[in-house]
PAMISE-292156 format. One line per 10 residues: number of its first residue (from 1); their letters; for each residue x, z, y of N, C-alpha, C. Coordinates in Angstrom, 3 decimals, padded with zeros to 6 digits. Layout:
! residues N
NUM) a) X Z Y X Z Y X Z Y  ... .
This chain:
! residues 293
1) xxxxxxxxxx) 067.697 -035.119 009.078 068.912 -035.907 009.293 068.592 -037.415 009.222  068.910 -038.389 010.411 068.785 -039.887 010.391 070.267 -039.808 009.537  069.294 -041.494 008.394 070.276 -042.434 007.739 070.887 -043.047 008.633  072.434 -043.423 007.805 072.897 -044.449 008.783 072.250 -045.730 009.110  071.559 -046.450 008.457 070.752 -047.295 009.248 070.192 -047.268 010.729  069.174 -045.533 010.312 068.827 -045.751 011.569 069.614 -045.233 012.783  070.651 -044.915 012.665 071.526 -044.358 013.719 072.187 -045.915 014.071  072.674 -046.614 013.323 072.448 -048.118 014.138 071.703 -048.568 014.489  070.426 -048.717 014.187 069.234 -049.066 014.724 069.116 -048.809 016.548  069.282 -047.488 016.532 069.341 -046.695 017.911 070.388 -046.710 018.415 .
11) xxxxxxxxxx) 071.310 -047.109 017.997 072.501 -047.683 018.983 072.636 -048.864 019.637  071.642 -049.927 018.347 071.394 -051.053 019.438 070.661 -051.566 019.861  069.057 -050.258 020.391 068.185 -050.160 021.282 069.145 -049.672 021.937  070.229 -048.426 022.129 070.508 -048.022 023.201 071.404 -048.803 024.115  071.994 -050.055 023.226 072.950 -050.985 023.885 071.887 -051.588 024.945  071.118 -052.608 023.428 070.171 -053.150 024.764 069.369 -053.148 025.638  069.355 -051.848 025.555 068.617 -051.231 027.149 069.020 -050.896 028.070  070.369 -050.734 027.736 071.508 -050.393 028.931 071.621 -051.974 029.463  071.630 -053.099 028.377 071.348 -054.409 029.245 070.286 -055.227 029.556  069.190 -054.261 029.700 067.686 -054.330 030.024 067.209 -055.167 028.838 .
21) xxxxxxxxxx) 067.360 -055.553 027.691 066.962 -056.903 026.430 066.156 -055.966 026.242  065.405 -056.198 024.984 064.515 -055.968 024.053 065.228 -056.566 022.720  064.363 -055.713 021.582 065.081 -056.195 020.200 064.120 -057.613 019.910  064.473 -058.920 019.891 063.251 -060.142 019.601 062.782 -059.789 018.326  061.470 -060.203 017.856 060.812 -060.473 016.762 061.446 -062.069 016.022  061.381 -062.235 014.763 061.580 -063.415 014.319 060.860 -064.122 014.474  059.491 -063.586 014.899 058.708 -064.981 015.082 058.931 -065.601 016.723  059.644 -064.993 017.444 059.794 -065.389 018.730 061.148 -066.097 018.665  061.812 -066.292 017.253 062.828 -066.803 017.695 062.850 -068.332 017.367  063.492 -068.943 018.132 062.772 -070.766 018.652 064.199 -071.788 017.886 .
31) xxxxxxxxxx) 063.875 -072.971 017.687 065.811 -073.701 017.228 066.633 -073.595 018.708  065.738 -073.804 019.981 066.188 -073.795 021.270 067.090 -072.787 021.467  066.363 -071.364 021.039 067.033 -069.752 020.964 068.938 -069.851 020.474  068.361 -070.664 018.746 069.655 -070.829 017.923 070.393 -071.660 018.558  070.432 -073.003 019.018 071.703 -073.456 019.863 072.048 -072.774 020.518  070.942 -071.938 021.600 071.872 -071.886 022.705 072.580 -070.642 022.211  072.592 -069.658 021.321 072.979 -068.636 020.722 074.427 -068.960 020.376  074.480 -070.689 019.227 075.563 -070.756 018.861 076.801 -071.214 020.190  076.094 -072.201 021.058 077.201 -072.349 021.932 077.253 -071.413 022.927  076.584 -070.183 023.489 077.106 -068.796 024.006 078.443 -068.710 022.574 .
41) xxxxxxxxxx) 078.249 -068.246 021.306 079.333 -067.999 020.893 080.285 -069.001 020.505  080.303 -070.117 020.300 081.087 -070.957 020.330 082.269 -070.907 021.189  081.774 -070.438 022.956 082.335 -070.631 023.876 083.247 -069.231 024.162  082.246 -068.403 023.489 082.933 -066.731 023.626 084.277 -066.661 022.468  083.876 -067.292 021.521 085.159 -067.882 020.365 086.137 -068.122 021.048  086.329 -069.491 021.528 087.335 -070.146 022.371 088.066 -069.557 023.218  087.181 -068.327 023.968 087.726 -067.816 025.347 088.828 -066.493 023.978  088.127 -065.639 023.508 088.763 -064.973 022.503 090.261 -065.285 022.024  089.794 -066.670 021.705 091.456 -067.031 021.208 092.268 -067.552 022.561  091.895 -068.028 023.446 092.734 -068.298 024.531 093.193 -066.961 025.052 .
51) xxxxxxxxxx) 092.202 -065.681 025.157 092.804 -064.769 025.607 094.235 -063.771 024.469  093.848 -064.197 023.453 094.796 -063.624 022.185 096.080 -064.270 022.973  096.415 -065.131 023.426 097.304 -065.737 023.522 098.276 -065.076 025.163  097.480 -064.689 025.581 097.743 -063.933 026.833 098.387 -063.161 027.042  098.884 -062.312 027.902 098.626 -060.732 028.416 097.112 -060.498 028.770  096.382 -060.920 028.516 095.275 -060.249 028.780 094.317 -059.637 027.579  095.274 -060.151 026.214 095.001 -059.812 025.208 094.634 -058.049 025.151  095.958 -057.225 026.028 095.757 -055.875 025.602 094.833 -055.156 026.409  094.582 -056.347 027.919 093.129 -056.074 028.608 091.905 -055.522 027.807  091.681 -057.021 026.793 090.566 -057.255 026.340 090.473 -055.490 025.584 .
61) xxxxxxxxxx) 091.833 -055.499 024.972 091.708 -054.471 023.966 090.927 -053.261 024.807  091.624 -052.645 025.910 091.141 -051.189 026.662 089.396 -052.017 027.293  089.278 -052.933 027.416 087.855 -052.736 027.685 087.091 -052.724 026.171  087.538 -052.996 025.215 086.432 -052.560 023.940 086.836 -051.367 023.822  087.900 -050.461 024.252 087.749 -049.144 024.103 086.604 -048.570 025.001  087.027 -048.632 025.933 086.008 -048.470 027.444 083.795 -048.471 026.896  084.277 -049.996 026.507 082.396 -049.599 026.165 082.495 -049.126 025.033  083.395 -048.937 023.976 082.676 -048.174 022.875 082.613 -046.613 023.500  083.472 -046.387 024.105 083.138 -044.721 024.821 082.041 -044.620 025.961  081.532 -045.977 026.637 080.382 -045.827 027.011 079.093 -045.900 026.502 .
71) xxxxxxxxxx) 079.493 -046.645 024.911 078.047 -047.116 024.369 078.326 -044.932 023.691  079.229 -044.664 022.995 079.157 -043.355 022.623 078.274 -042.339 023.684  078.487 -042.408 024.843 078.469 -041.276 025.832 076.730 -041.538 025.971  076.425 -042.753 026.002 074.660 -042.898 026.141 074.195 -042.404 024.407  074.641 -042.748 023.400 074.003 -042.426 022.484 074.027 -040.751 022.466  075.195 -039.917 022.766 074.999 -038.523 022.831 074.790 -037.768 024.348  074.624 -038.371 025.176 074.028 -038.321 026.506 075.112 -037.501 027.317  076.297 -037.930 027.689 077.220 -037.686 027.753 077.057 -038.460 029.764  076.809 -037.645 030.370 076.792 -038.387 031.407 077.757 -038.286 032.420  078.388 -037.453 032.462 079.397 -037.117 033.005 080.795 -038.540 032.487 .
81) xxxxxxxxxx) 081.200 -038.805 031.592 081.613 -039.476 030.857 081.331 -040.897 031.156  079.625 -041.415 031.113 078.994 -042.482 031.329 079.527 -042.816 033.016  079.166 -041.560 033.395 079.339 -042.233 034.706 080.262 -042.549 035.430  081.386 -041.739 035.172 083.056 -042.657 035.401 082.926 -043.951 034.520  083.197 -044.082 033.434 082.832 -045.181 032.998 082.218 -046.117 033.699  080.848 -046.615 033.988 080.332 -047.142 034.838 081.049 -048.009 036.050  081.560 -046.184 036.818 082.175 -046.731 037.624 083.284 -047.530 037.918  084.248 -047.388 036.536 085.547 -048.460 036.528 085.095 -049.601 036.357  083.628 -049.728 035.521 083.666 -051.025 035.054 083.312 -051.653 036.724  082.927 -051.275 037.247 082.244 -051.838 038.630 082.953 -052.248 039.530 .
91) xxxxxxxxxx) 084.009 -051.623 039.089 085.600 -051.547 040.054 086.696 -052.576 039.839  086.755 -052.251 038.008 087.404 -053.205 037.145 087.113 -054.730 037.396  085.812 -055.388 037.707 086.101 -056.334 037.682 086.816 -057.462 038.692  087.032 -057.014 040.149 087.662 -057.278 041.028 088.952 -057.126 040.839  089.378 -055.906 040.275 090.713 -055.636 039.732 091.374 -056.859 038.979  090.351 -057.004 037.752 090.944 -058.005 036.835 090.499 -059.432 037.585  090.287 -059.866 038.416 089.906 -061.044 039.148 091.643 -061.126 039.971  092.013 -060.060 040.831 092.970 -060.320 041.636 094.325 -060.288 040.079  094.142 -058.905 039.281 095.662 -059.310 039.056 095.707 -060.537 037.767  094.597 -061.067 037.447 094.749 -062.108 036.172 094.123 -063.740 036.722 .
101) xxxxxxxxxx) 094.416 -064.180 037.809 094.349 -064.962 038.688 094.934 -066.343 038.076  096.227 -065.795 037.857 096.976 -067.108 036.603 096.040 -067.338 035.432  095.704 -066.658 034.616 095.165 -066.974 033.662 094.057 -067.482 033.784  093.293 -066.733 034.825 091.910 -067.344 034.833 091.623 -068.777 035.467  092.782 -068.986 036.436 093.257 -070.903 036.579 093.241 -071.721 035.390  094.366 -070.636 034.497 095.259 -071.310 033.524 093.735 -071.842 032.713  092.839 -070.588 032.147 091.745 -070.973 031.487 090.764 -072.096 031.725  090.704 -072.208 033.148 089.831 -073.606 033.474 090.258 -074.557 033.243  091.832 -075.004 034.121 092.440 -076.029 033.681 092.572 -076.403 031.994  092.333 -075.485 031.207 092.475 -075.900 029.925 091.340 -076.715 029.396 .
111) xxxxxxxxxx) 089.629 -076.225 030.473 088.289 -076.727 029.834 088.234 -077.990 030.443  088.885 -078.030 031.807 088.753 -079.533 032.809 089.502 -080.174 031.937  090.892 -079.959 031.090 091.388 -081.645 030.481 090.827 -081.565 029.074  089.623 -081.054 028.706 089.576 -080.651 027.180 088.414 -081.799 027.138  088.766 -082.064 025.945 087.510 -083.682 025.490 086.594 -083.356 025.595  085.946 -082.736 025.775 084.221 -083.027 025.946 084.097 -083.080 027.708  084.799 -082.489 028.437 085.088 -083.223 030.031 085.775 -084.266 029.942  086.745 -084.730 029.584 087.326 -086.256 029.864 086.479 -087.091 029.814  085.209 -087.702 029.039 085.139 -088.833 029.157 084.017 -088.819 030.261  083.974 -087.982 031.130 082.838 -087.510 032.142 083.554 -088.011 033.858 .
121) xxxxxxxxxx) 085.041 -087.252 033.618 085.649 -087.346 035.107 086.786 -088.211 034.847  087.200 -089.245 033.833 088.182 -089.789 033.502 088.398 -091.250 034.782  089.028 -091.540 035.662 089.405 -092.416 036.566 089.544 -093.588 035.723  088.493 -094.870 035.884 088.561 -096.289 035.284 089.507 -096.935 035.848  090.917 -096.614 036.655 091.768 -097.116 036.985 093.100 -097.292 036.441  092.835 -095.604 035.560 094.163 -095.148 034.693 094.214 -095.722 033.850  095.316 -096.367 032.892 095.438 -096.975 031.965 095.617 -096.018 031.049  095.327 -095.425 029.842 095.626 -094.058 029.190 096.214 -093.946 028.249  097.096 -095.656 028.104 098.013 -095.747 026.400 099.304 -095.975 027.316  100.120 -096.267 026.818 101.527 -096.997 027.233 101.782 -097.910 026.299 .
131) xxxxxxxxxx) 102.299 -099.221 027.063 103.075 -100.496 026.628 104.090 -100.134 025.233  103.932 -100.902 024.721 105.510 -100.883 023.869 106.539 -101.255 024.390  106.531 -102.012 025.477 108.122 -101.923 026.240 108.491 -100.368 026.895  107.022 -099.581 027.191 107.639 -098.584 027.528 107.930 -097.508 026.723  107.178 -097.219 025.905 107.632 -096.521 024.389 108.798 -097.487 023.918  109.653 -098.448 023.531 111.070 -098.992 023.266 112.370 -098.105 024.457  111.203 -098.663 025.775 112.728 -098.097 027.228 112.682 -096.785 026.982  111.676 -096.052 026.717 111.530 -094.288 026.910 112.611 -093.713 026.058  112.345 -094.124 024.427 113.084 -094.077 023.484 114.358 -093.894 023.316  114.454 -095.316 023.720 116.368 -095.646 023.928 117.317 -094.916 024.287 .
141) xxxxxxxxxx) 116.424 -094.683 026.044 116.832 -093.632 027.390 117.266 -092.379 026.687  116.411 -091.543 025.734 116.355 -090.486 025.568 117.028 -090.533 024.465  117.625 -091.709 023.488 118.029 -091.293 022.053 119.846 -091.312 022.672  119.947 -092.329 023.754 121.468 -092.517 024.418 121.623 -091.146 025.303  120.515 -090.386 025.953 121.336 -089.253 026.577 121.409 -088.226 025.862  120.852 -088.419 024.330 120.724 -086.879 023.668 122.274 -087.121 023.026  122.751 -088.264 022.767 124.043 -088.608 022.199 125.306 -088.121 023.180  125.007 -088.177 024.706 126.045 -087.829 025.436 125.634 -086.543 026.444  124.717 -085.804 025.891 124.180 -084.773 025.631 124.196 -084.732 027.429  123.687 -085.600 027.642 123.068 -085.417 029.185 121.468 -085.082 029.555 .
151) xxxxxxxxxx) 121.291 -083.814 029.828 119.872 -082.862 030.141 118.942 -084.215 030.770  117.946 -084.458 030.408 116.632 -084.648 030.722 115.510 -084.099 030.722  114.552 -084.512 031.595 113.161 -084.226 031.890 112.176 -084.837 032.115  111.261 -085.818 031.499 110.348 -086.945 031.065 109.392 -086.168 031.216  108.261 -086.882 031.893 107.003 -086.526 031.853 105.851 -088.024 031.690  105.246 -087.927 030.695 104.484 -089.437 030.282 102.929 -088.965 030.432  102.412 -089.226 031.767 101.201 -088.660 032.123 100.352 -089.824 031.310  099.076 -089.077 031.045 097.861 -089.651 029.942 096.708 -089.647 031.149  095.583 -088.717 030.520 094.445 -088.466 031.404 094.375 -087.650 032.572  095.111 -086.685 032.857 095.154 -084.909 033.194 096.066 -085.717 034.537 .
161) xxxxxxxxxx) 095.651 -086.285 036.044 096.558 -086.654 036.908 097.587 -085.664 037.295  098.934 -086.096 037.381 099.635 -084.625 037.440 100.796 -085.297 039.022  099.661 -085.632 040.016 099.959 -085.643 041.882 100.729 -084.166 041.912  099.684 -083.528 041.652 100.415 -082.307 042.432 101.926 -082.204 042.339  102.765 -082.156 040.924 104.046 -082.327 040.329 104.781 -083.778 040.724  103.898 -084.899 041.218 104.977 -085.869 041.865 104.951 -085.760 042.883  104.410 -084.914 043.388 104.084 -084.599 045.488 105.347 -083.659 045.897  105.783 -082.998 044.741 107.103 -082.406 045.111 108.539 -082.911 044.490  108.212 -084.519 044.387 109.798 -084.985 044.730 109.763 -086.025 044.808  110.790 -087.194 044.825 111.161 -088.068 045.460 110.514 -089.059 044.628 .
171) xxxxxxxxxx) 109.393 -090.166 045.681 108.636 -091.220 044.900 109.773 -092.771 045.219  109.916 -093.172 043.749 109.937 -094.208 042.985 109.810 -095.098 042.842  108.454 -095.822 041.854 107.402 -096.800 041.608 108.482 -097.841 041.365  108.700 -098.008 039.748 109.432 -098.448 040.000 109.100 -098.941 038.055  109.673 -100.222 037.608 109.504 -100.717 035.871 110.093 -099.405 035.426  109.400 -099.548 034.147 110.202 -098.061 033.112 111.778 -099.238 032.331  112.736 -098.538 032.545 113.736 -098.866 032.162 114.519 -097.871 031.518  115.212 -098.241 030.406 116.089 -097.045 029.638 117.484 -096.847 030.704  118.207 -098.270 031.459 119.124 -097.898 032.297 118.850 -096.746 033.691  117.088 -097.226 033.895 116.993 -096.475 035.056 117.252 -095.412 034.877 .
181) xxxxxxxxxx) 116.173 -095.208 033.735 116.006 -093.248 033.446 117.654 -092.437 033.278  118.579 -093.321 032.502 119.573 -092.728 032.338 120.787 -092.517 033.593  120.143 -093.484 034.503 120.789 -092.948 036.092 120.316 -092.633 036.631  119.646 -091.920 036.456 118.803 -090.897 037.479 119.277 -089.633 036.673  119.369 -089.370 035.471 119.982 -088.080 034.972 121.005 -087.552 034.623  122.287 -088.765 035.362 123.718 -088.514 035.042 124.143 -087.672 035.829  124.634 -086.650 035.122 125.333 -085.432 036.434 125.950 -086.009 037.842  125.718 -084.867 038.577 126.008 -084.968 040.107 125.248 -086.478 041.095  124.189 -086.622 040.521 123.496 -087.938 040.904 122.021 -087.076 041.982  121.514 -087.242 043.043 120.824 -087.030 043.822 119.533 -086.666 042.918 .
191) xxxxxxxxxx) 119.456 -087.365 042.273 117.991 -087.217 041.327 117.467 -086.481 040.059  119.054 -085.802 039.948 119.084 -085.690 037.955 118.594 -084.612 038.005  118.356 -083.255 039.094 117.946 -081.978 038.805 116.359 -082.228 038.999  115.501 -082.010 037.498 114.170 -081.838 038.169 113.776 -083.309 036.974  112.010 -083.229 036.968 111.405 -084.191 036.227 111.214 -085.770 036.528  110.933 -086.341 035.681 110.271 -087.469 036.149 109.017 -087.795 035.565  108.414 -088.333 036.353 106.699 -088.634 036.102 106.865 -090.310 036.090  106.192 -090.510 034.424 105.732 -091.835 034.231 104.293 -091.919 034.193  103.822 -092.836 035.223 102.536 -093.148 035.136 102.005 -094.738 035.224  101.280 -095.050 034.330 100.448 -096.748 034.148 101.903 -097.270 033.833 .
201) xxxxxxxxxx) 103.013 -097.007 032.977 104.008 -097.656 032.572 104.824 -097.797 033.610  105.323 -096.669 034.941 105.939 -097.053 035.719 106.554 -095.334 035.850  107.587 -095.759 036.537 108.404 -094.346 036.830 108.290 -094.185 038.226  107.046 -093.062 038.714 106.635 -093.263 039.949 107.293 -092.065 040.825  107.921 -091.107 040.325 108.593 -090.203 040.787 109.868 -089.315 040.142  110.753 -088.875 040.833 112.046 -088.017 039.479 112.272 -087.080 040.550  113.063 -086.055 040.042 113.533 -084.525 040.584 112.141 -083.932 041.276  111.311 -083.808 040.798 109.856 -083.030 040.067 109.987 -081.829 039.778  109.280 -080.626 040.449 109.380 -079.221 040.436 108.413 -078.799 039.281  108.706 -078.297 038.368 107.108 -077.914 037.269 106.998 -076.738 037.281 .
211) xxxxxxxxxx) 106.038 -075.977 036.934 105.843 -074.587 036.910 106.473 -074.048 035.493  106.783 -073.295 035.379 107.351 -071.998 034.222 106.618 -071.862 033.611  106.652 -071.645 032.040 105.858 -071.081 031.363 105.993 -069.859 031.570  105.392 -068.615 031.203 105.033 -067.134 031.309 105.185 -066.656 029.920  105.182 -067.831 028.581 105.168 -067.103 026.920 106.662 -067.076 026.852  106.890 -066.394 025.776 108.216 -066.513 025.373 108.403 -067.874 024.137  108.939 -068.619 024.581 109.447 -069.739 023.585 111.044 -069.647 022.750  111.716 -068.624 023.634 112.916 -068.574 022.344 114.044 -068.592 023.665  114.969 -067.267 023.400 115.619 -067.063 024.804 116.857 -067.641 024.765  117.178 -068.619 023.930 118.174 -069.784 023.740 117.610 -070.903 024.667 .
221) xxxxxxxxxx) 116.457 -071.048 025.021 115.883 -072.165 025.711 116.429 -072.057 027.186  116.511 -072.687 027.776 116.754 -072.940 029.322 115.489 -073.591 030.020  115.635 -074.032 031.178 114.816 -074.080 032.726 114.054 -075.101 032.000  114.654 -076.345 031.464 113.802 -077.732 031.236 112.569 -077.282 030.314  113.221 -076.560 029.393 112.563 -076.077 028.406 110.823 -075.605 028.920  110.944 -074.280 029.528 110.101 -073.654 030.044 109.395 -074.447 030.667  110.050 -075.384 031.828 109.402 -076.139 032.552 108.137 -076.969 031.902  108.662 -077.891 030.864 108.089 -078.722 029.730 106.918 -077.687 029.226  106.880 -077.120 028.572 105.579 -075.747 028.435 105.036 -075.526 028.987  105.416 -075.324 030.767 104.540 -074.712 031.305 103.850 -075.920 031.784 .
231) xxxxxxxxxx) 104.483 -076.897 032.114 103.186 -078.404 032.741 102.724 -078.781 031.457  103.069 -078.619 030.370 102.023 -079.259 029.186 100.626 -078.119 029.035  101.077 -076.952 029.803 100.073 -076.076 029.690 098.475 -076.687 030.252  098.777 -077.019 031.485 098.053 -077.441 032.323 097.484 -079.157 032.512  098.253 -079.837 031.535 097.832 -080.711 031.333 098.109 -081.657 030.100  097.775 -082.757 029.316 097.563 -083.111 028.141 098.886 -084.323 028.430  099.979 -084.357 029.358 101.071 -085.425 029.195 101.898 -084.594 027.709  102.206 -086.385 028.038 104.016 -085.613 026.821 104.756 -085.933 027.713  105.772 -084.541 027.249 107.033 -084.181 028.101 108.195 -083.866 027.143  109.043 -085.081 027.211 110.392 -084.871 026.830 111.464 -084.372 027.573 .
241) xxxxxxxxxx) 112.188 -083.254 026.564 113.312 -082.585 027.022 114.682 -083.347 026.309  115.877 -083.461 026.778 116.947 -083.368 026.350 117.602 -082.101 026.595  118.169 -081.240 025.465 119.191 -080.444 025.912 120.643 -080.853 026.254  120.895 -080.472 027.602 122.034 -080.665 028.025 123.289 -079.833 027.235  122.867 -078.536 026.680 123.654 -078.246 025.555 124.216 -078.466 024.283  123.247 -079.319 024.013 123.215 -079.537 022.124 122.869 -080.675 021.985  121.817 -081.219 022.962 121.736 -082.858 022.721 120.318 -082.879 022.009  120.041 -081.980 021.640 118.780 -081.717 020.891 117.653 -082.318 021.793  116.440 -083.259 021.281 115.444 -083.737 021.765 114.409 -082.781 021.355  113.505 -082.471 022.519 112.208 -081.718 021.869 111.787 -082.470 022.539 .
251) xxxxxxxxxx) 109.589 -081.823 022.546 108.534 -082.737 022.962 107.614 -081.237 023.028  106.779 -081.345 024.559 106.284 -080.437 024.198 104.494 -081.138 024.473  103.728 -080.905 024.217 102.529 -081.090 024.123 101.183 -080.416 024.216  100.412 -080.171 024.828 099.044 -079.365 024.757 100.016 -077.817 024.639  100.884 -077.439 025.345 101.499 -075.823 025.325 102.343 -075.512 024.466  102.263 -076.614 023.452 102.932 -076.441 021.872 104.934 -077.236 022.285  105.859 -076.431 021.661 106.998 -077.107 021.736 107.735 -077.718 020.609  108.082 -078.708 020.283 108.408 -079.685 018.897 109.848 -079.454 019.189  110.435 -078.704 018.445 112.288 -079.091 018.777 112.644 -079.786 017.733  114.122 -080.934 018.015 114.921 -081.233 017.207 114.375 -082.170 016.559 .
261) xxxxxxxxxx) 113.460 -083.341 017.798 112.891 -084.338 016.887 113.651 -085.848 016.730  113.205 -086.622 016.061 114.588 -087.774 015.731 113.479 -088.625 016.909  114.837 -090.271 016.648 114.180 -091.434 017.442 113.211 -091.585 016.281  112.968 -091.257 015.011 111.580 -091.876 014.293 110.761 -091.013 014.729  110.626 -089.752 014.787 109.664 -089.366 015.431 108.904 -089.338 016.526  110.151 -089.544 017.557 109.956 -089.712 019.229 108.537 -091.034 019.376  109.246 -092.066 018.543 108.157 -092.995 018.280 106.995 -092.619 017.807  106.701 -091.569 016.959 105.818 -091.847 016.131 104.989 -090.602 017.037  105.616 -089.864 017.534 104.954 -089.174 019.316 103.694 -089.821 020.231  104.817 -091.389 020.631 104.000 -091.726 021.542 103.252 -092.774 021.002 .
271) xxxxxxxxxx) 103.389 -093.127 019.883 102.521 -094.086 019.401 101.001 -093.989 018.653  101.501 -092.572 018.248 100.446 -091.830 018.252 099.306 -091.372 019.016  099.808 -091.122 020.617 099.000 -091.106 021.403 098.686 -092.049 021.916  099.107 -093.288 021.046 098.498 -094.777 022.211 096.844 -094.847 021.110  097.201 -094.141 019.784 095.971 -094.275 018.737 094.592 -093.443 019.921  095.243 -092.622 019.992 094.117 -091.442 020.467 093.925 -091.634 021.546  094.671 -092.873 022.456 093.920 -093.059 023.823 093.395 -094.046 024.007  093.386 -095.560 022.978 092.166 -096.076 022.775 091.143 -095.651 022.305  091.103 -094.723 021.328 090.082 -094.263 020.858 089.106 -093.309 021.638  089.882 -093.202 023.192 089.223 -092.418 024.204 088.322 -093.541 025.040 .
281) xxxxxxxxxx) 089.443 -094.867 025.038 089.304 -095.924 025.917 087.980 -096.426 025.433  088.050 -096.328 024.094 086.501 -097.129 023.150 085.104 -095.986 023.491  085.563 -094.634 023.459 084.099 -093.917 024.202 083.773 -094.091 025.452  084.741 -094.315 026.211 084.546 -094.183 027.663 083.511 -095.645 028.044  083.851 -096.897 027.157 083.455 -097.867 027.560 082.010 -098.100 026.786  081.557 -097.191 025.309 080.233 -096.901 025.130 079.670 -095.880 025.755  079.797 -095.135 026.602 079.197 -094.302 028.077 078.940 -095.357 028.714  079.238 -096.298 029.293 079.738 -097.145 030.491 078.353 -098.069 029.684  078.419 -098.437 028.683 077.538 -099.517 028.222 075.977 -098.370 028.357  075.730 -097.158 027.895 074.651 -096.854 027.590 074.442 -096.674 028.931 .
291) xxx) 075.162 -096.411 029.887 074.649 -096.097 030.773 073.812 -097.363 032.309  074.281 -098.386 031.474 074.021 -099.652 032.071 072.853 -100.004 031.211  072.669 -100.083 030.270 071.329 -100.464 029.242 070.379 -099.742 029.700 .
């Protein structure tokens, strides 16, 4: 009778021979080996928890069923078994290519605006903080329509260009003003259904189509709501909501939704991100120096 040791042992020769490896010796193993070991898992981490967050979560689940009944079927030679197996997986992955198409967008777009790409593809044209006149007008706009509980939809683009979302509505270009914003979102006004995109301190577009989020955020929420989630998904702006019901201000951010925040906070929102986008502005411009030295 094999110990359990060695019945693991031989399970993971039999793994890694099914993926042609060999078991390494320690003396073959290099610091080169160990990085690249940790950022393979580093990166397999990340994808893990992005997929937890999914529907593809219960994917992940039936394919660790899947190979543990294939790694089973090779250890007791189960071939009949192995070889359907096999064959879904061969099948499966086209499958999961066509029907998880969203996600697997959704997943890139998350690595293209994620800091260790920004300071690589970041446009030296964009300005990436906002003015304090426009954090004062933004403010105002939004603390006077949450009072007369008139629905808004703010979008305060950073790094992450978000064309695509001002390409579907009516361009602007125009000073950020608290009067503007608040006539553009007074009922029955040409402009009020739909977002507006502030960009380099200017209001360059309003009545802005955004995509839906797909999570559940709370089925009291309405259209703006979702909307706000689903473009913060895809990109790193802040997006203020007014509820047209309650008057309630949220903020949603990096996918995350803030309800029921005050004018001290609203401030302390975007002022916050004026911290964290010089502090982008100050790497970008030691790249720029080393790369000239």
């Amino acid at each position: 009778m094999e110990n359990w040791q060695d019945t693991i042992f031989k399970l993971m020769q039999n793994i890694l021979s099914w993926l042609n490896l060999s078991m390494p010796n320690a003396s073959d193993i290099s610091l080169n080996n160990i990085i690249d070991i940790l950022i393979v898992a580093y990166f397999i981490y990340k994808l893990l928890m992005w997929i937890k967050e999914t529907r593809a979560w219960s994917l992940f689940r039936g394919v660790l069923v899947l190979t543990a009944a294939f790694v089973l079927s090779s250890l007791f030679q189960l071939q009949t078994v192995k070889w359907i197996i096999q064959n879904a997986f061969s099948m499966g992955i086209i499958a999961v290519i066509v029907l998880f198409q969203p996600e697997i967008r959704k997943f890139l777009e998350q690595i293209g605006k994620g800091k260790i790409a920004l300071p690589f593809f970041m446009d030296n044209d964009i300005i990436p903080y906002f003015t304090q006149n426009t954090i004062n007008e933004v403010v105002k706009a939004i603390t006077s329509m949450a009072a007369e509980r008139c629905g808004a939809l703010i979008l305060l683009e950073k790094d992450v260009p978000l064309g695509d979302h001002e390409q579907t509505g009516i361009s602007i270009d125009a000073v950020v003003s608290s009067q503007l914003l608040i006539n553009i979102f007074i009922d029955k006004t040409p402009l009020h259904d739909g977002a507006v995109i502030i960009r380099n301190n200017r209001i360059r577009a309003a009545s802005c189509i955004l995509p839906l989020t797909q999570d559940e955020i709370g089925k009291e929420l309405g259209t703006r709501h979702r909307a706000a989630v689903g473009a913060s998904d895809v990109s790193d702006a802040i997006i203020l909501v007014v509820s047209e019901e309650s008057g309630n201000v949220s903020a949603a951010v990096g996918g995350k939704l803030e309800r029921g925040i005050t004018e001290q906070r609203l401030t302390e929102i975007l002022s916050e991100s004026n911290v964290s986008a010089r502090k982008r502005q100050h790497w970008r411009e030691w790249i720029s120096r080393e790369k000239n030295s």
